[in-house]
N, C-alpha and C positions, 0 to 999 in steps of 0.2 A: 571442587574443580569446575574452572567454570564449561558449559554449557560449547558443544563445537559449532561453529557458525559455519554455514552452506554457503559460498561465493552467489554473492547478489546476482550475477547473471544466470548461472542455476537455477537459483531460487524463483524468478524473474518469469524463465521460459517452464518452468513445470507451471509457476499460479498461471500461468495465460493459457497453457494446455489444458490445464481441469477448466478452468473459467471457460473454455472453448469447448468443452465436452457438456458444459452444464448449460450452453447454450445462452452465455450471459458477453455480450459485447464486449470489447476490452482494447483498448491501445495504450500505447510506452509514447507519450508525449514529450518526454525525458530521458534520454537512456544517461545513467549513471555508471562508474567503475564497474568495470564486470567484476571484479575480486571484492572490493569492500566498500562498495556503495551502501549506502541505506537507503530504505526501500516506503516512498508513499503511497498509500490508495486513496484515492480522489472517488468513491461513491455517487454516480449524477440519477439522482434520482427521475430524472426526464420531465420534471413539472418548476425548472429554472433555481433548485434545492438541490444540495450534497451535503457528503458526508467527507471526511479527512482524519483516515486513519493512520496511524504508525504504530513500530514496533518499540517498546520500552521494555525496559531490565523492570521486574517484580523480586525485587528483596527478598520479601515474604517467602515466593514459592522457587528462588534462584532460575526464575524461566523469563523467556524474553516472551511478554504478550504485545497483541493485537490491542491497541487501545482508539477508541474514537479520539479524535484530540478536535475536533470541532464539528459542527453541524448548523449549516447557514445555508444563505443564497450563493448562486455559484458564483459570482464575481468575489464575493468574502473568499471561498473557500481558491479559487484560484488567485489573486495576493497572496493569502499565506502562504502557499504554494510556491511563488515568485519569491515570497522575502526567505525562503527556506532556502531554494534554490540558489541568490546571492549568499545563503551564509557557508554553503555546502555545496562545492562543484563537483562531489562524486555521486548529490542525491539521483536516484532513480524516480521518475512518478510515471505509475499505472493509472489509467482512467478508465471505470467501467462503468457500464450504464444498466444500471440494474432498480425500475421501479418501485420494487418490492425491499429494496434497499441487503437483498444477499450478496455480501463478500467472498464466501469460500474461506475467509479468512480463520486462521486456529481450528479447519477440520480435518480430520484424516490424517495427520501429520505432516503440513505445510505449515504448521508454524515456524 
């Protein structure tokens, strides 16, 4: 059976609440569907580098993971961003600014 999915806008305002509790930057440069948007993390490392994370289906463990799907300079990682956003006008993107490169992502049961 598969796996129940949390409405992206839910999902959206808890990660900015813990990300806000853990005292790590954060803004929605994108808001996507509140019901079934899919959901990007844009990682800016603050030294002109990020990270660009998504959510994917894992076969293996029938779970939807956090996966990095890139790691460049930030004009790379905002294009992919943009061509995501033309393929996908219900995408979501998160931007946080975290040095040390923590997402919060896959802890505690915010996956």
């Amino acid at each position: 059976m598969p796996e129940p999915r949390l409405a992206a806008g839910i999902w959206v305002a808890a990660y900015l609440r813990r990300l806000g509790l853990a005292g790590i930057p954060a803004y929605v440069p994108r808001h996507g569907d509140d019901t079934a948007g899919s959901v990007m993390v844009k990682c800016a490392t603050l030294d002109r580098r990020a990270s660009l994370w998504v959510r994917e289906w894992d076969f293996e463990t029938d779970r939807r993971l956090w996966l990095r799907l890139n790691e460049a300079g930030e004009p790379e990682i905002d294009a992919e961003i943009a061509r995501n956003i033309a393929r996908d006008p219900d995408l979501w993107v998160i931007e946080i600014e975290s040095p040390d490169t923590r997402t919060l992502l896959d802890e505690d049961g915010l996956a």
